[in-house]
N, C-alpha and C positions, 0 to 999 in steps of 0.2 A: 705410701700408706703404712700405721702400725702393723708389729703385727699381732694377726688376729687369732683370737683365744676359739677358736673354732669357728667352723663355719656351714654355712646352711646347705643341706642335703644338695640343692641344684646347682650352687656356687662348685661344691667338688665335683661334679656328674660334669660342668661343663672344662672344668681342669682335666676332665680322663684325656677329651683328645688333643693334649698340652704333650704329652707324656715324654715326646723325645724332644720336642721342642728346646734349647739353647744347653744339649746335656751331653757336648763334648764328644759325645761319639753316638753309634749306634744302640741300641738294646736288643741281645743274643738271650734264648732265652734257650730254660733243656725242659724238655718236654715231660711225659707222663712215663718216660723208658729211667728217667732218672733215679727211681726207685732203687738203689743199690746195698743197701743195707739196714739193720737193726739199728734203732734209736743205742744210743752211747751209755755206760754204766749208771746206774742213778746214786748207786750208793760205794763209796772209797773210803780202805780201815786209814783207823789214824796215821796220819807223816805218810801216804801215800799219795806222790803227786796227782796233783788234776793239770790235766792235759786242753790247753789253749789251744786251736789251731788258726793260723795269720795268713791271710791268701790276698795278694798282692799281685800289680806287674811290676816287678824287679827289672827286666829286660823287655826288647822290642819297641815300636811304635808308643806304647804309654809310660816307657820308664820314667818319666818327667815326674809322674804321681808317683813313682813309689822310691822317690830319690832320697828320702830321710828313714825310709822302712831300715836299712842296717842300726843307723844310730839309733832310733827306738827299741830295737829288738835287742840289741847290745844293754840299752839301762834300763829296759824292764827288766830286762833278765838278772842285769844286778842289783833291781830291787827289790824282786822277790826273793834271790839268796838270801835276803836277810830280812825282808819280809814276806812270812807265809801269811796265808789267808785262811783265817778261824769262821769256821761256818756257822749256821745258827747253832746248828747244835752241839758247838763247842767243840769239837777236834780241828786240828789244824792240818795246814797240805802246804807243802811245798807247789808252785807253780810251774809246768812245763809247758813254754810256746814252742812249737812244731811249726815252721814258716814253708810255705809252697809259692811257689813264681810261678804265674799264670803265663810267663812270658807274651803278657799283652794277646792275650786269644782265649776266645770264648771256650773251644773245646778243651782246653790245657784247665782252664779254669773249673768244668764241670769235672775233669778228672781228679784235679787236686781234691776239691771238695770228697770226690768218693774216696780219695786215701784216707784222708782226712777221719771218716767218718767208720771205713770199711777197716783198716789195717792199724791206724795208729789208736781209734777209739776215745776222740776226742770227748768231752762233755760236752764243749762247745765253739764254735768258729764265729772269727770276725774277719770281715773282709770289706778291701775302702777299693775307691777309684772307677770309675765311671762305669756306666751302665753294664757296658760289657763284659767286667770285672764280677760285678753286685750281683748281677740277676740271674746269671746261671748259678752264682753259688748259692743262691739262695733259695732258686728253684730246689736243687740238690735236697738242700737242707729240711726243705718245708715237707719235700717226698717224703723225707727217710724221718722227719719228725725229732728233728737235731737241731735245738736254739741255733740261731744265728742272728749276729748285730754286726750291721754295716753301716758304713756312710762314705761320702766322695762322689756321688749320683745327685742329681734334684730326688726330689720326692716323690714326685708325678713319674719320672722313668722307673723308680723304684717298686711303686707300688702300678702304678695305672701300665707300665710296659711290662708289669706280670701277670696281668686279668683279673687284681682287685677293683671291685665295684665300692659305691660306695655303702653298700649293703653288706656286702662280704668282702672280709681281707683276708687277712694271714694268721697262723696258729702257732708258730713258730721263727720267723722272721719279723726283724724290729729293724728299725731305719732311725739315724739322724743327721739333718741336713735343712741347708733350704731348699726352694721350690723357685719355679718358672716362673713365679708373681714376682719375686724376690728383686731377681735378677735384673727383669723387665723394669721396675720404680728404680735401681739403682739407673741404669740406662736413663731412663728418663730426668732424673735428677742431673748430669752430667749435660747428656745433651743442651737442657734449659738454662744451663749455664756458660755454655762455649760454645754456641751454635749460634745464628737467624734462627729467627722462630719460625721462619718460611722457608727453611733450611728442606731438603729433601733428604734420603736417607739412602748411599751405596749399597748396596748386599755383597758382599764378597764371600760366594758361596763355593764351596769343591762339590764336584759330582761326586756326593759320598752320603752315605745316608744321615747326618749328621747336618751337610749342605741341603739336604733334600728336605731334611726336617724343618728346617729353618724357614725354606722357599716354601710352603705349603701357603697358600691366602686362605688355607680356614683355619687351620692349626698351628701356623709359624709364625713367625716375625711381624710379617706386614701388617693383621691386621692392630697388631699394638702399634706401628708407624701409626696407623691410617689415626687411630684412638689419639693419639698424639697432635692431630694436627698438619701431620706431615704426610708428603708422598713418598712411597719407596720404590726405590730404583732397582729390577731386579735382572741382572745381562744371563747370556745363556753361564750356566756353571763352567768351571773350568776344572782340566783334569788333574789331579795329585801331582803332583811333581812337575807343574807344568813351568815352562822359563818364557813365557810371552803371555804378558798380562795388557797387549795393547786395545784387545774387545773389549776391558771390564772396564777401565782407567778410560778409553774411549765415551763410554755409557755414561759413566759419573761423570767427566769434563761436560759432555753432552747438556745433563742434566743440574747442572750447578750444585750436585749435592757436597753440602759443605761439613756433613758429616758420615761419615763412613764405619761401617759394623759386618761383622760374621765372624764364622770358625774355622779361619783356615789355621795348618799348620805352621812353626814356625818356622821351618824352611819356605813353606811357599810364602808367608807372609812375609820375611826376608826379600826375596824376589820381587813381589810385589809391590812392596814400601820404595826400594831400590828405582824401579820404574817409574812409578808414581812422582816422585824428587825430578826424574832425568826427564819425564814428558811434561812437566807443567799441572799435574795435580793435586793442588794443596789443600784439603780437607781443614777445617778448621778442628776439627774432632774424630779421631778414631779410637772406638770402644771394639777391643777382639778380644772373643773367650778366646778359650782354647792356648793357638800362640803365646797371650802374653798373660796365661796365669802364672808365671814361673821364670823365674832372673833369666834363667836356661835361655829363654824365648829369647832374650835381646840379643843374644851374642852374637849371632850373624847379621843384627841389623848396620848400614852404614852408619860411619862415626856422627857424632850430632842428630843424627834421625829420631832416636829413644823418644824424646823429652816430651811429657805430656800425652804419651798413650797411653789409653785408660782401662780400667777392664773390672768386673767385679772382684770384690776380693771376702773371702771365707771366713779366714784369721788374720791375725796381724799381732804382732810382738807388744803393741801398745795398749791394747787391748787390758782392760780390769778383770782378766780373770787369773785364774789359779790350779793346779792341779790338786786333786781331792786326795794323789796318792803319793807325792813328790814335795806340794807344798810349793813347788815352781812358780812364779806367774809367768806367766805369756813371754815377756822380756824375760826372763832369766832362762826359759827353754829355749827362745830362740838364740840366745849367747852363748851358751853351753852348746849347741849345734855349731852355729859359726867356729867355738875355738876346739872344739875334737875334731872336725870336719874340713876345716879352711873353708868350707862353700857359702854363699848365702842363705838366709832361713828361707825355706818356699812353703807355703800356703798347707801341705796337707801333713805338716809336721805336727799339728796340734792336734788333727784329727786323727792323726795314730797314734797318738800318744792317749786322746780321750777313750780309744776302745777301749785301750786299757783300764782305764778310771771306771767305763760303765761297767764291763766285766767282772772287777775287781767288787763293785756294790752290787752288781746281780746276786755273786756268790752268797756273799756275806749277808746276802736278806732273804735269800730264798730258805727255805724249809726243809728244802731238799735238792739234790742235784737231777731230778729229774726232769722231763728236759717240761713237761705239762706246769711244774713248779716253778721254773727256771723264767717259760713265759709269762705267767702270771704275777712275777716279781716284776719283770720290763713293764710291764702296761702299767701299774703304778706306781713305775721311779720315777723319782725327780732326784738332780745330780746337779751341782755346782761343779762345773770343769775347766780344762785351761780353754774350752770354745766355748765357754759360759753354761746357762742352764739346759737343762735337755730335762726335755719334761714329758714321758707317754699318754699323762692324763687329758693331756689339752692340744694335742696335735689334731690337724685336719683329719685323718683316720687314725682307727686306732692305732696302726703299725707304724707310724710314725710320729716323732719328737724334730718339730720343727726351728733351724734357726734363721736369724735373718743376716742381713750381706750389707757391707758397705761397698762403697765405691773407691777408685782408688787411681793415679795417676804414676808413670813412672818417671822419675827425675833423675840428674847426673848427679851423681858424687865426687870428691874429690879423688876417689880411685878411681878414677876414668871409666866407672860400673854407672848403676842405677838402682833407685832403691822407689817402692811403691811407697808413694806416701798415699795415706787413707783425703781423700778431697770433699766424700759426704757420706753423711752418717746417721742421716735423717730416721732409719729405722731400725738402728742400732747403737743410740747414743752411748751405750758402754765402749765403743771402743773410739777415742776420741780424733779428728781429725789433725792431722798435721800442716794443711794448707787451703786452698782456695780451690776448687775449679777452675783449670786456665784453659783457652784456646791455643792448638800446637801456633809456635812461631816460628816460620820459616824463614830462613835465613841465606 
């Protein structure tokens, strides 16, 4: 499906119970106690820093998301030494980010946000990487009445797993990202090209609320299987870390399904790939968040096994766009990452590098740094960035600016690595395909 320039009151009302649905982890949310302090200074004399604050998982369980957070925070910070940001009203500031490590935990996350807001007296905070990163910080922020703009969540976790209705959202909290529709037509698009059409569909779900989300038949997965044409096959969940995957690998041989999907980690996806080869389970197609949004993912998989898993993808280096503050496009940030770094580009390097882009045009258009001015600048940006356009006027609610997703396959390289080539791009023809959708060939 395109995508769509708004959408009709009952179209989002039935997305609310979407919310956790394919979004990588759970949604922690801080409550009404979150209240911790006074909104941030509205007004700073000339050549007086304004203070950014960047809340991330650096460490723990989600580091995988905040694996380019150093290199961004390193050449923002060298771009604003020598480019300060001139307000409307004509005095300039130097820029200070102030970076917090949620170390992958919801309560570490509501804490940073109170430093953030309590001690260092940010103007305003941005914060990326899945639900449990976003939503308490956000929560924080929307208490205390402290702009915040995030992304690295769907949209639906962001906004519907914090109690926005489609009647009421947020006053202070701004999102961009895609959504749960997104994700499901990239899915779909792959499958119809590497699968039987009579193909059934594995779940390879963890006992975790992320697996739980997924398993739900009103709100999860299945019933887009079912929309599909297809049956899904769903075996009891299996636990974190588990090393005997012969119940689930059982169930799909069982069931001929010839395509296989879920969020496991990628350790256990590792383990289970590994089985899968040694018992006779050859899928013609596996689409996994989570594990393989990130080169990271493949490394423990066996040698030759990579080729042809598939999995949504965000950004991507080939991508036509540009940074609004840098001048970068897409390719030239993610090569500049590769030869500072030696690592490969991973997916949420754009999107931290784009806070900074909306940040950097929030200031510069707002009236004032107050934080009531500050929101009312987000809800009528629109922004050319290196993850393309981000737009507040025309998102499904107002708090957020939606983008859309390609799909994407991983292939071998001649460094014995794998690189995600984009395989369809039906609802984001800006960034353009590098191959075909293929069926894995097992060998």
């Amino acid at each position: 499906m395109a995508e769509t320039q708004g959408y009709r009151r009952g179209a989002v009302a039935a997305l609310a119970s979407l919310a956790l649905v394919l979004s990588g982890c759970s949604v922690v949310t801080a409550g009404p106690a979150a209240t911790i302090a006074t909104p941030g200074p509205t007004a700073v004399r000339e050549g007086a820093p304004i203070k950014i604050g960047y809340v991330t998982p650096r460490t723990g369980a989600l580091a995988e998301y905040g694996e380019a957070d150093a290199y961004v925070i390193d050449t923002m910070t060298d771009y604003f030494d020598e480019h300060p940001v001139t307000l409307a009203n004509g005095t300039t500031h130097p820029i200070e980010i102030i970076t917090k490590d949620t170390k992958s935990d919801a309560e570490t996350a509501i804490a940073a946000a109170g430093e953030l807001i309590l001690e260092d007296e940010v103007t305003l905070i941005l914060v990326s990487s899945t639900p449990e990163t976003v939503d308490p910080v956000a929560n924080v922020c929307e208490a205390n009445e402290v702009v915040c703009i995030s992304t690295g969540a769907s949209w639906q976790a962001f906004y519907f797993g914090r109690g926005g209705t489609p009647e009421d959202g947020f006053d202070y909290t701004y999102h961009f990202f895609s959504g749960l529709e997104d994700v499901q037509a990239v899915y779909g698009d792959i499958w119809a090209a590497t699968a039987p059409a009579d193909s059934g569909v594995g779940l390879l779900l963890p006992n975790a609320p992320d697996g739980n989300a997924w398993r739900s038949p009103v709100a999860g997965i299945p019933p887009f299987i079912t929309a599909q044409g297809r049956v899904a096959t769903v075996p009891v969940p299996y636990e974190l870390g588990s090393t005997d995957f012969g119940t689930q690998i059982g169930a799909f041989q069982d069931a001929n399904d010839m395509i296989l999907a879920g969020v496991p980690g990628a350790t256990d996806f590792a383990t289970f790939w590994a089985q899968a080869a040694a018992l006779g389970y050859q899928p013609t197609t596996a689409t996994i968040s989570n594990a393989l949004l990130f080169p990271s993912g493949l490394a423990d998989l066996p040698v030759g096994l990579g080729d042809d898993l598939s999995t949504e993808v965000w950004w991507h280096p080939t991508a036509a766009y540009a940074s609004s503050l840098t001048g970068e496009s897409a390719q030239e940030l993610a090569d500049a990452f590769e030869a500072a770094t030696g690592e490969h580009w991973t997916q949420p390097l754009g999107f931290s590098e784009a806070l900074f882009e909306v940040a950097v045009a929030v200031l510069e258009q707002s009236r004032s740094l107050s934080a009531r001015d500050l929101a009312a600048t987000i809800r009528r940006l629109e922004l050319d960035t290196v993850v393309g356009r981000i737009d507040w006027r025309t998102g499904p609610v107002k708090n957020v600016a939606k983008l859309p997703l390609v799909g994407g396959q991983w292939r071998s390289n001649a460094s014995g690595g794998y690189d995600l080539v984009v395989v369809t791009n039906t609802y984001a023809p800006a960034i353009p395909t590098g191959g075909e959708p293929e069926p894995i060939v097992w060998k």
